[in-house]
N, C-alpha and C positions, 0 to 999 in steps of 0.2 A: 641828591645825587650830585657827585660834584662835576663842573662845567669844565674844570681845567685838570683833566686827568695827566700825568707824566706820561712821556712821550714811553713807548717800549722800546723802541727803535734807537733810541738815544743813545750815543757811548757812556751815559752816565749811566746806566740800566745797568745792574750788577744782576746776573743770573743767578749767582750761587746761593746770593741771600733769596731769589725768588725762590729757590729749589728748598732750602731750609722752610721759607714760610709754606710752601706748599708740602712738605711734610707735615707740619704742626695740624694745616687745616683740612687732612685728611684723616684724622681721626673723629670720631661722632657714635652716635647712641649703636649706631651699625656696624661700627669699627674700633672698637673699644681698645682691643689689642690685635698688635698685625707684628708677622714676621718680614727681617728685611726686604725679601722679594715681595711681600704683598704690600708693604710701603712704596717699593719701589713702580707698583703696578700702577695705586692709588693716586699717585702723587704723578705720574704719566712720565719717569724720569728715568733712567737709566739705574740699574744697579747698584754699578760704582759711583756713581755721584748719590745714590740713596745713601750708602754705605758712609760716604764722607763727608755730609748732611750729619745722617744721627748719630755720627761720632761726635762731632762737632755741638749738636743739640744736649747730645746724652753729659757730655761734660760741661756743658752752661748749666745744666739742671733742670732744662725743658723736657727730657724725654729719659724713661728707665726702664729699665728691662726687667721685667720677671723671673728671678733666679732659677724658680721651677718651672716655668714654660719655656724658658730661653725667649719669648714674645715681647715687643715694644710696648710702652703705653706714656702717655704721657705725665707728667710730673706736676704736682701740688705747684711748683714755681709758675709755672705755663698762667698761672692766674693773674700772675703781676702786672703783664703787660691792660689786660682788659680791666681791670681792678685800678688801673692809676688815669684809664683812658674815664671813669666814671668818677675818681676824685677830679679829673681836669677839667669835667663840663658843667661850664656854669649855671647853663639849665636846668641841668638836674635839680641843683640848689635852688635853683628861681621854684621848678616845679613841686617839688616834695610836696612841700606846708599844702600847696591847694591838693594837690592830690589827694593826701590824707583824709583831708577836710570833704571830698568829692565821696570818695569811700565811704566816709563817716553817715556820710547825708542819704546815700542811696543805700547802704546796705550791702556791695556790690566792691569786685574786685577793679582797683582802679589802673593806667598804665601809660607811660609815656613809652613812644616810640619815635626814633626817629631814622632818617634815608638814608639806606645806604645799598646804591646800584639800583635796582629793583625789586629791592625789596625791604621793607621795615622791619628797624630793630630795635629789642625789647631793652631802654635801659635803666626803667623806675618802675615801682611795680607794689602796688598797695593791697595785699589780699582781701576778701571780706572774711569775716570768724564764720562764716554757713561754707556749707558742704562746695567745693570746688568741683568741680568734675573733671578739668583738664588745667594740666601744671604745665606749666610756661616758666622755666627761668629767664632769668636777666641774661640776655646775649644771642636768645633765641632771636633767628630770622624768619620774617611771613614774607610773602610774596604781598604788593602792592596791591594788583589787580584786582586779587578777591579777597579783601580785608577790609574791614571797615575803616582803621587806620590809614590804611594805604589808599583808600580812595579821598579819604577824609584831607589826607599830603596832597595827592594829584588835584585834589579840587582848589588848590591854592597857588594852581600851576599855569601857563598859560595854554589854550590848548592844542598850540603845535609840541610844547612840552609830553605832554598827557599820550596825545596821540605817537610820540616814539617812544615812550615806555610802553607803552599797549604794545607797541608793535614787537619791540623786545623781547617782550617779558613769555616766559614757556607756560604760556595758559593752557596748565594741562585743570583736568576735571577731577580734584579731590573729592569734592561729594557729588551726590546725584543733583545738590544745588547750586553749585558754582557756575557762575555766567563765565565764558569763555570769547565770545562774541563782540570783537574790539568796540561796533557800533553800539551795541546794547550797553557796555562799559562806560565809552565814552559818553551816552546820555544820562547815565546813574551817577556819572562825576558833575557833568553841568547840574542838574536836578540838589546835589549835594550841595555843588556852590550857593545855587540859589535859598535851598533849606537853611545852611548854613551845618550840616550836621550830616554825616555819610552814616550806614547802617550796614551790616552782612547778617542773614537768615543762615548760617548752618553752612556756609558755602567754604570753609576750612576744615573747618570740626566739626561733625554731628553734633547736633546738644549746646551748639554755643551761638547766642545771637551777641553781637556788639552794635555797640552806638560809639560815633567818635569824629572830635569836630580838631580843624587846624589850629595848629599854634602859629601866627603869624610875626613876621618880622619889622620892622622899622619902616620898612617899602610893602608893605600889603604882602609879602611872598611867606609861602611855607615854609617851615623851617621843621619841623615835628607832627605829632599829632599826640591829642589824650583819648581814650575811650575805657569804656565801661564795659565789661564782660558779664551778661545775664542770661542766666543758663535756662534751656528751656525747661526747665522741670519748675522753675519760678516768674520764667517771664514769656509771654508773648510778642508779635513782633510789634502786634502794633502799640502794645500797653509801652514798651520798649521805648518806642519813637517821640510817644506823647509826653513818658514823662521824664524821660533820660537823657532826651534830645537838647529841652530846653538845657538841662544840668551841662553836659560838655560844651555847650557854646558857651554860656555863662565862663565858668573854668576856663576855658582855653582862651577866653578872653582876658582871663585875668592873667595868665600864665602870661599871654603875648605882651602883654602890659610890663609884664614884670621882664618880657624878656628884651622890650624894646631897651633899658635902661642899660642894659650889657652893649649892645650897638657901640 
């Protein structure tokens, strides 16, 4: 999460570009296509400023319309921007090779993630060749809180850090096992630090345990996280911890290694 967010309040704050990007990122699995008023709803903007938004997108090549619904959707180009943002991180490159090599060893889908706001975002990602049960692309965002990933980042944080993402973050109750309970959080992140390795039981996804340790930077701090996705029809929590725990610290150790040399 970054420390030095731009002022909004700033004269240098261009609205119109905010109102354009806030068209673009109200489209999602829920909203696939929307007509101008319900962009206009989406996006919490005025009509006519919708209206002269996705004209303006529609002629970049970020946004096209449906001949036969008359309905918006977004455009095959809309990829460029997030697509140059993964060729420019150097990380990635650092991460690949052990990742692969992670996957290789465990049998298991492997994943870098890294912060953004509150929540972590997917943007390497090593499938295993066995049955997946839940499909994640590159780009998707989790919530920190109840992820292993995200707790795995927080625990590399200091814990007045920790303690106002907790406070933040809309810990609502995805499954019947998600902790929600800032105090119980914040001891399952200390506990992490000390393991060296955070875990989540089903607490996003039915069906899905992760293991997942920090990627640290130059100065001891977070900067990422990798974990493992072992789905319960093959893994238990605790067989999970015993033997996939040591794996991501190992990794993410080597990864930090590789990533201190970018510093």
């Amino acid at each position: 999460m970054s420390d030095q967010l731009p002022d909004r309040l700033s004269p240098l704050f261009n609205r119109s570009l905010e109102k354009g990007i806030a068209i673009l990122q109200s489209f999602g699995a829920k909203r696939r296509t929307m007509t101008l008023a319900e962009l206009a709803d989406a996006a919490q903007i005025s009509r006519a400023s919708a209206q002269r938004s996705v004209h303006t997108l529609q002629a970049m090549g970020l946004i096209q319309k449906q001949p036969s619904t008359r309905r918006f959707q977004l455009a095959p180009k809309v990829m460029t921007v997030g697509c140059n943002y993964l060729e420019a991180d150097a990380l990635i490159d650092a991460a690949n090779p052990f990742l692969a090599k992670l996957s290789s060893s465990c049998n298991e889908t492997t994943n870098l993630t890294e912060p953004d706001g509150l929540d972590m975002l997917y943007v390497a990602r090593f499938p295993s060749h066995k049955h997946i049960p839940i499909h994640v692309p590159i780009g998707r965002h989790m919530p920190m809180y109840c992820t292993s990933a995200g707790r795995a980042y927080l625990s590399g944080l200091p814990d007045a850090e920790v303690r106002a993402i907790l406070k933040a973050s809309d810990r609502r109750q995805h499954t019947p096992h998600t902790c929600t309970d800032p105090v119980k959080l914040l001891e399952m992140i200390r506990q992490a630090r000390e393991r060296g390795f955070a875990f989540n039981n089903q607490e996003y996804y039915l069906g899905d345990v992760n293991v997942a340790a920090p990627v640290l930077n130059s100065r001891g701090r977070a900067i990422a996280a990798i974990h493992v996705s072992a789905p319960t029809s093959r893994w238990q929590l605790a067989e999970a911890m015993k033997r996939l725990g040591p794996m991501v610290i190992d990794y993410a150790r080597a990864i930090s290694n590789a990533a201190r040399a970018l510093d």
